[in-house]
N, C-alpha and C positions, 0 to 999 in steps of 0.2 A: 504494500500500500504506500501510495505515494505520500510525502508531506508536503502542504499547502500552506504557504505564505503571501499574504496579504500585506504590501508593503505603502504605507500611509504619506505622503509628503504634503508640503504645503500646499505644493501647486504641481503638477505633475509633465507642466509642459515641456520643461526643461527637466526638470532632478528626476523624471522617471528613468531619461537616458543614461543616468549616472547610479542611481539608487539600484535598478535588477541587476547589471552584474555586478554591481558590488555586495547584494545580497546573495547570489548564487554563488560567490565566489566564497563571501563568510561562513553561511551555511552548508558548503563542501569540506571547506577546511574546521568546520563541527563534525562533520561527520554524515549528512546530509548533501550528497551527491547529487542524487536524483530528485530533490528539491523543486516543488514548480513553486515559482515568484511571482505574482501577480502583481505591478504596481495599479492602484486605485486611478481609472478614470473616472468613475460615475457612482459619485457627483464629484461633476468637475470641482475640486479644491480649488479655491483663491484664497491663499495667506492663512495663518495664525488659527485668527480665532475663529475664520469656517471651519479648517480640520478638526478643530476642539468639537464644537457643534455637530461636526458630521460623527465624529466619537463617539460621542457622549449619547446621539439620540439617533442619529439614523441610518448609519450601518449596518446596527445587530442583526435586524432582520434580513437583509440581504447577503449577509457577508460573514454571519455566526460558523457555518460549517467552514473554516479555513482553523486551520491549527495552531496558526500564531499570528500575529498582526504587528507589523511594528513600525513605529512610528518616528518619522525622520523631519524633525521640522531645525529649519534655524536655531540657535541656541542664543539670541538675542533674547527673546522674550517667555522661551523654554528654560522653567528654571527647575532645577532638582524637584522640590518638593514640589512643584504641579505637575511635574513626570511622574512622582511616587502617587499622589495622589488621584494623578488619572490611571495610570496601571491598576490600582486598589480600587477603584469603579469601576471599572471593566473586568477585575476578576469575579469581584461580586455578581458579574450579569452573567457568570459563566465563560467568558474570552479573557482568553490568553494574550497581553500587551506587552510588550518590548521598547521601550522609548528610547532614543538615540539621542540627542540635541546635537546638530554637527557645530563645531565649534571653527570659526563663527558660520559660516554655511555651509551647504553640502558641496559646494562647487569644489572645496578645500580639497577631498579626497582623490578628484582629477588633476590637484596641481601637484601632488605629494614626490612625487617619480622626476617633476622639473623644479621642486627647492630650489635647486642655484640659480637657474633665470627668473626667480622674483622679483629680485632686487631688493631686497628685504630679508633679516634672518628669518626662519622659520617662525619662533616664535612669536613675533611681529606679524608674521600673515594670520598667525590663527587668531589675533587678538584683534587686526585690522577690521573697523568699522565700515570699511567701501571691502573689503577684499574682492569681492566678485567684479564690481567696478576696476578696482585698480590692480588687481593681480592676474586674477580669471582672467579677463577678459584681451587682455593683449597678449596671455599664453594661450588663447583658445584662437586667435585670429594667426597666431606662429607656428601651430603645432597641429591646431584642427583642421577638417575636411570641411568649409560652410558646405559645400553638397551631400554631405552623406544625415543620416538623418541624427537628428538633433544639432546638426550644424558641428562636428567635431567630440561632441563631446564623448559618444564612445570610444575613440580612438583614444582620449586621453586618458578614460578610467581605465579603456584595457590594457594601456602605460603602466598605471601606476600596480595595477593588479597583478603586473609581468613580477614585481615583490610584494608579497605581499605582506611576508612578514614586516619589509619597514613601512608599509602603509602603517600597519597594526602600530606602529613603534612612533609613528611619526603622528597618530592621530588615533590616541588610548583611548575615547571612547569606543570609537569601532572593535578593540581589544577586549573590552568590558563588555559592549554588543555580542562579537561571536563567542566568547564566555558565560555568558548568561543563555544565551542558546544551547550551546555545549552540556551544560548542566539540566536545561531544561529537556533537554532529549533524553540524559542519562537517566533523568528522574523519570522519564513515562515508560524505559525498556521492561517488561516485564520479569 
């Protein structure tokens, strides 16, 4: 039997092309190979606090039989404790949540593999308030395909996925993400 993942983003137009193989990739390296990834079109997410709502009220029903869901939003306004706290509503309704916060956005874990043409130390880009503006985005017009679909950006996660243990190294929640997976699988083996 297959496992089924439900992968949640803000917005999905862009970070879905970065969020599935980066989830097929975490959930292989758990031990979850044959992993099917779904990221969430419908209802199309816009930002923050729809995902929260689409959460919170009107997924369950559509989207209950998936075996884990998790949930990748910016880490601006994703803070610890309303990660814990939504995890803990959603176990209460029966589904399994996973929350990531990419620190500062998901776009980060495409640049991981090109660190040195930031211009900027590392730690400085995960901290960087424009990152996507000021780092993303001129490694993604040097390095991407605008033709291929998402405009480059699967070329660059499958960059950075080519290690992945220094993704894991260079951006520890993804570390703490396919750990908590890892465990959560070991816990359902019978």
């Amino acid at each position: 039997m297959s496992f089924r993942v439900l992968v949640i983003p803000e917005d999905p137009t862009h970070n879905g092309y970065i969020l599935k193989p980066l989830m097929e990739a975490l959930l292989a390296d758990a031990g979850k190979q044959q992993a099917r990834v779904q990221v969430l079109t419908s209802p199309r997410l816009n930002g923050y606090d729809h995902a929260l709502q689409a959460i919170k009220h009107d997924l369950s029903d559509a989207y209950r039989w998936f075996d884990l869901w998790v949930f990748v939003p910016d880490a601006d306004r994703a803070t610890a404790a309303a990660m814990t706290n939504l995890e803990a509503e959603l176990t209460a309704k029966g589904i399994r949540l996973c929350c990531c916060p990419a620190e500062p956005e998901v776009e980060i874990y495409a640049c991981a593999h090109l660190r040195t043409e930031c211009g900027l130390p590392w730690p400085q880009v995960r901290r960087h308030p424009r990152m996507k503006e000021v780092v993303f985005e001129p490694l993604l017009a040097a390095h991407g395909d605008s033709r291929s679909a998402g405009g480059g950006r699967v070329q660059m996660i499958e960059g950075a996925l080519r290690n992945l243990p220094l993704l894991l190294q260079l951006c520890p929640e993804l570390q703490a993400l396919r750990d908590r997976i890892a465990a959560h699988l070991m816990a359902e083996q019978p």
